[in-house]
C-alpha positions in Angstrom: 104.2 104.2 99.6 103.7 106.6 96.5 106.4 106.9 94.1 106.6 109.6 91.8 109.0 109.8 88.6 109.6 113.4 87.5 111.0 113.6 84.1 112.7 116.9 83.1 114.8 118.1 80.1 118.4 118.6 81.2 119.5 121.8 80.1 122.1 124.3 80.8 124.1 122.2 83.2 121.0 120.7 84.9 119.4 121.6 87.9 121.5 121.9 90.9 121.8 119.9 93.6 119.3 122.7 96.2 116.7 122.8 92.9 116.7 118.8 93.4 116.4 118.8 97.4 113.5 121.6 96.9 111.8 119.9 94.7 112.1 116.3 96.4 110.3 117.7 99.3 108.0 120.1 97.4 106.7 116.6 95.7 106.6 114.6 99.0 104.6 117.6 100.9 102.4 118.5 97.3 101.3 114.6 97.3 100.3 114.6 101.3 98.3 117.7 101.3 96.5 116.4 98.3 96.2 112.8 99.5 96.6 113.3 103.2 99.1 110.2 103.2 102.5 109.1 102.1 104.4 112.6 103.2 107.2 110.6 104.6 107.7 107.8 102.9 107.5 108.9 99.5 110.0 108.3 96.8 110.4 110.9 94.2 113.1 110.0 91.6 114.3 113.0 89.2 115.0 111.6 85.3 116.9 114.5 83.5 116.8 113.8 79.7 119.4 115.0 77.5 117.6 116.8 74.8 119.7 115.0 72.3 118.0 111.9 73.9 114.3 112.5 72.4 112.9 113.9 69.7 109.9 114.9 68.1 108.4 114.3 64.2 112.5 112.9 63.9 114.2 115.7 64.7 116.2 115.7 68.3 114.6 118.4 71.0 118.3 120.2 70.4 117.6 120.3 66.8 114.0 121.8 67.2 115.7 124.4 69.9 118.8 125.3 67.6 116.3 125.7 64.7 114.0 128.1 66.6 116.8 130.0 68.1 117.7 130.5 64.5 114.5 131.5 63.1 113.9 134.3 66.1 117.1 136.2 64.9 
């Protein structure tokens, strides 16, 4: 049974609920057609990270964004 962790930034509200279902199966049916097992019993979890919840070089991901957004005005 293959288990697959996606981890995504959570932005803008998230993804909805059909983004999830569609990408649930689009994981399952990806990891059968490249394996040619697992299809139906795969579990595919969905992390969604705040972007205040990592950072990189010390500053958060929504420090690096706000900064950028800044600089491209």
């Amino acid at each position: 049974m293959p288990i697959i962790n996606v981890k995504m930034t959570e932005e803008d509200g998230g993804a909805t609920l059909e983004q999830k279902q569609k990408l649930h199966k689009g994981m399952a049916r990806l990891f059968d057609d490249i394996f040619g097992r697992g299809g139906k019993t795969a579990v595919v979890i969905i992390e969604e990270i705040s972007t205040d919840n990592y950072s990189v070089g010390g500053k958060t991901i929504t420090e690096v964004r706000k900064e950028a957004k800044e600089l491209s005005k």
